[in-house]
N, C-alpha and C positions, 0 to 999 in steps of 0.2 A: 246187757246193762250190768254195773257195778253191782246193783243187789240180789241179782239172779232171777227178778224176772225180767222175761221177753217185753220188748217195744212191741212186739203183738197181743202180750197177754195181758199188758199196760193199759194199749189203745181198746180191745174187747172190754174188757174190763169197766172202763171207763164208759164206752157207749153202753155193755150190757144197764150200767147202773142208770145212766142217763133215759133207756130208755125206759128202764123199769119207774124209774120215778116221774116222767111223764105221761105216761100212762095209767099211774097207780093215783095221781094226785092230790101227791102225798100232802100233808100241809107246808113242808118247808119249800115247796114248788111252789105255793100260792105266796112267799112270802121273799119271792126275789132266789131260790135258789137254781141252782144248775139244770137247764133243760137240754141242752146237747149242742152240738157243734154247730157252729157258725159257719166255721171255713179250717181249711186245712192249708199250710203254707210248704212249700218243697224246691229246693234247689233245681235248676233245670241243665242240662246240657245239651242237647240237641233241639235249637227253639224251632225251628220248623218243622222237621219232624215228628216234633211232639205233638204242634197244634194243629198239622193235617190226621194225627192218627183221633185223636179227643173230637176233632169236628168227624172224622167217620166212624165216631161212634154215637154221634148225632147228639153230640152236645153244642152249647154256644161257648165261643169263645170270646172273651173282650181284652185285645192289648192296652198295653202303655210302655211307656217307658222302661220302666224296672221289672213290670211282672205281667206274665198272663192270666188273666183268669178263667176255667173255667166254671159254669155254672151247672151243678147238680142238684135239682128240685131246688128249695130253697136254703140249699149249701153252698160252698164253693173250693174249688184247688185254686190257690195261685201260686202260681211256679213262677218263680224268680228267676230271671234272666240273666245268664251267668256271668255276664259286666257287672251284676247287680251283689249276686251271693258271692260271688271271688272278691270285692273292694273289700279291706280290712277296717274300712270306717262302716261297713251295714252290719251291724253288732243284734238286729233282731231277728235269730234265728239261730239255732243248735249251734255252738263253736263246729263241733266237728261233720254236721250236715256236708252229703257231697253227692252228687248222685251216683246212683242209684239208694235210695234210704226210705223210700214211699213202702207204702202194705197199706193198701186201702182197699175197702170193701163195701160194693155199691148194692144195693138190693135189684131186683128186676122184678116188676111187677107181673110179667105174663111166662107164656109156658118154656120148656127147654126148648123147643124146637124155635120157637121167634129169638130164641137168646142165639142160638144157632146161628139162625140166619141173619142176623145182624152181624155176628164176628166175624160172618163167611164175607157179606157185605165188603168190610171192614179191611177186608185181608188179614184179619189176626187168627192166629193158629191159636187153640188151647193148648195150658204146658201139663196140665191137670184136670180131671174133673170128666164128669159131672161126680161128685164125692159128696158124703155126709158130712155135714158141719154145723158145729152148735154156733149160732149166732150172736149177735147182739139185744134182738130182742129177748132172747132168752127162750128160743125155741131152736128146732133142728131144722135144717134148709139142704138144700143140696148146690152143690157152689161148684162153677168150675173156674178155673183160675191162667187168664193173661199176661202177657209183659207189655211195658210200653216201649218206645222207641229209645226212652233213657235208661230200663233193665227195670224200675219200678214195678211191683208185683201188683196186680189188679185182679179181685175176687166179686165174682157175680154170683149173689146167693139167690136163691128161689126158695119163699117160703111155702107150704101148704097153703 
């Protein structure tokens, strides 16, 4: 980025803060302010391949026209279908988005070895990990870290 920080130390950042003040609730929480992500939006290029690797990772997926969505707890990714992110008239989204541009990091509620067994499941190889990583909540986790089918970097942390 132009100012010299990281689109990762941006997006941590931002959820660190987010998650700190939904938890801490603070008063500007109770008063309409920032409780954390809704949804995350991402250019897509390879549409079937993306939504057979996201469904075996046992998530739902719901198309349409323009975008997929997937559903995480009560978040979501929609990947815009690249008829959708290429037309110079869809103007909502980063000018210069293109994929690969995702860094997204999911938590996993249970142990390494079921995280295991799900990417083995999955057929996805780890490119990293299991490693030490300070998180979003604002504690330390141990994360190992995927690609998707469009080079998108995906990070499975596990907290204590």
């Amino acid at each position: 980025m132009k100012n010299g920080i990281s689109r990762r130390t941006l997006i941590r950042s931002v959820a660190a803060a987010s998650a700190f003040a939904g938890g801490s609730r603070m008063a500007a929480q109770q008063h309409g302010g920032i409780r954390g992500f809704d949804h995350v939006a991402l250019p897509m290029e390879h549409t079937e391949e993306m939504l057979s690797f996201y469904r075996g990772l046992g998530l739902q997926v719901v198309e349409n026209a323009n975008a997929c969505s997937v559903y995480v707890g009560n978040q979501m990714i929609n990947f815009h279908r690249p008829t959708h992110w290429q037309d110079k008239t869809f103007t909502w989204r980063a000018p210069a988005a293109k994929p690969p541009c995702g860094d997204l990091c999911f938590v996993w509620d249970e142990t390494p070895e079921s995280l295991k067994r799900m990417l083995d499941r999955a057929g996805v190889k780890a490119v990293e990990g299991p490693v030490e990583r300070q998180g979003g909540r604002n504690k330390t986790g141990s994360s190992v870290y995927v690609r998707d089918p469009d080079g998108n970097l995906l990070e499975f942390m596990i907290y204590p």
